[in-house]
N, C-alpha and C positions, 0 to 999 in steps of 0.2 A: 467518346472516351477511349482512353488508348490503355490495354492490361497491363500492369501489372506484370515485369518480367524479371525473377531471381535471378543471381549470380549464374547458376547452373540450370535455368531452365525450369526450376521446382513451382509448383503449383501455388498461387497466394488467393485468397480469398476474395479480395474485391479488386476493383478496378481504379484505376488513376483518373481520377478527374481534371478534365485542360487546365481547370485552374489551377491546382496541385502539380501541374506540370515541372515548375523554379524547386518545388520543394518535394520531391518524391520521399526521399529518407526521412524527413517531418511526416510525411501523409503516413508508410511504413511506420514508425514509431507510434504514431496518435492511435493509428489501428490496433495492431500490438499493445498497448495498452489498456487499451476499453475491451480487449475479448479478454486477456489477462484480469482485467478487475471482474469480470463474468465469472468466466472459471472458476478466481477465489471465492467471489460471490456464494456459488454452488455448494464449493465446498464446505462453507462457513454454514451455510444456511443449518446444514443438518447440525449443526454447533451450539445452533440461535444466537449467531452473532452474524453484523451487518460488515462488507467492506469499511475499513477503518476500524472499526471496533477492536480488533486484532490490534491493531498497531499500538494504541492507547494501555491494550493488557498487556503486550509485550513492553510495552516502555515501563511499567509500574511493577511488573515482576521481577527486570533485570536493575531499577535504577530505586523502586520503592517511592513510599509518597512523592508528588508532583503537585505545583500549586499549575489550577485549570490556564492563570495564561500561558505556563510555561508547554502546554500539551494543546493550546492553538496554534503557539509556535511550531511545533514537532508538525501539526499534520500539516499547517500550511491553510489551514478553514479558519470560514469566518466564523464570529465566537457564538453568534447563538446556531449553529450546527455542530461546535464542538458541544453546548450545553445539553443542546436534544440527545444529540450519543452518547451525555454519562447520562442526564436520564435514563435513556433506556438501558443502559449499562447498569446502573444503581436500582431501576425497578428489579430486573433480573436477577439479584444478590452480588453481579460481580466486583462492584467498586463502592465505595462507601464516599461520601464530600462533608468535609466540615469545616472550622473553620481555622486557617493558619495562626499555631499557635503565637509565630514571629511577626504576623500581620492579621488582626483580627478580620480585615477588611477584603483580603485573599481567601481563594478557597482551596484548599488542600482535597486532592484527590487518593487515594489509596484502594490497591487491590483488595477484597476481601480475600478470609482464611477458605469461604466457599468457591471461590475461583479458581483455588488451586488447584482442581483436578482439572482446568480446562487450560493448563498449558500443556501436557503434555500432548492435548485432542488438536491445539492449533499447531507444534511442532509438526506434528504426524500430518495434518493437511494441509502446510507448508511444503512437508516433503515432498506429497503426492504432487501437488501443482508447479513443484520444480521439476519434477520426472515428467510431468505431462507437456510443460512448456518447454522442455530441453527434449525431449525425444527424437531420435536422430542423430545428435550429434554429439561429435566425439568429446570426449573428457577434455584434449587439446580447444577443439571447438568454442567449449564452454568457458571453459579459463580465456579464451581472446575475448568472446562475447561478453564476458563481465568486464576487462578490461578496457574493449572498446565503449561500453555503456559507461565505464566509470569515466571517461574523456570527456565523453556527451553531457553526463551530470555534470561536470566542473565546469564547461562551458555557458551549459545553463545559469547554475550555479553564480557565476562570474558576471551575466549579462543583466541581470536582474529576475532573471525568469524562475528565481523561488525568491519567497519574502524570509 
């Protein structure tokens, strides 16, 4: 296996494996990603909310009721994983399900009035895990790094590699 070597020589976590050879930026990315979903992990935990859970409160805070396929769509899961996580989102008190008054056969999701104090807790450990995954690097840094990430998503995006 050959390391793992940054722009400037900075320190990476694991190693490149030969087979990851054609693809190091994929390998970089894949990684990056799964210690990132940890991270949030961590932070959530103390929340009692799971990765993705987040995602689903924020979409229903900012856009209000959602019928459940429309939020299989948003995560990109299969639906009975989206259903386990309002389960356990609705045992919780955060989300309510009933059933779309425009389609009886739809299921309409909605934040509860009890969730509302749990925006401002996932704002805040949003913040912290942008400060802990940007650490180092400059404000300029940042603003390239989102822009080169948003090239990467459109590429994705484009190739079939989100549904």
């Amino acid at each position: 296996m050959e390391a793992i070597k940054a722009a400037e020589g900075h320190h990476i976590c694991t190693e490149l494996p030969s087979a990851a050879r054609s693809g190091p930026v994929s390998h970089a990315i894949s990684r990056a990603a799964r210690l990132h979903r940890k991270a949030a992990g961590q932070l959530l935990r103390g929340l009692g909310l799971h990765p993705g859970q987040e995602l689903v409160m924020m979409h229903l805070w900012e856009r209000g009721p959602a019928r459940q396929s429309e939020l299989i769509r948003l995560l990109d899961l299969d639906p009975s994983t989206v259903t386990k996580m309002l389960q356990r989102l609705e045992q919780a008190g955060h989300v309510r399900r009933l059933p779309d008054p425009a389609d009886r056969r739809a299921v309409l999701v909605e934040a509860t009035d009890a969730s509302s104090h749990l925006l401002a807790e996932v704002e805040e450990a949003w913040g912290v895990l942008e400060e802990n995954t940007l650490t180092g690097l400059t404000a300029p840094e940042r603003r390239q790094l989102l822009d080169l990430l948003a090239k990467v998503e459109t590429n994705l995006c484009g190739s079939g590699g989100e549904g």
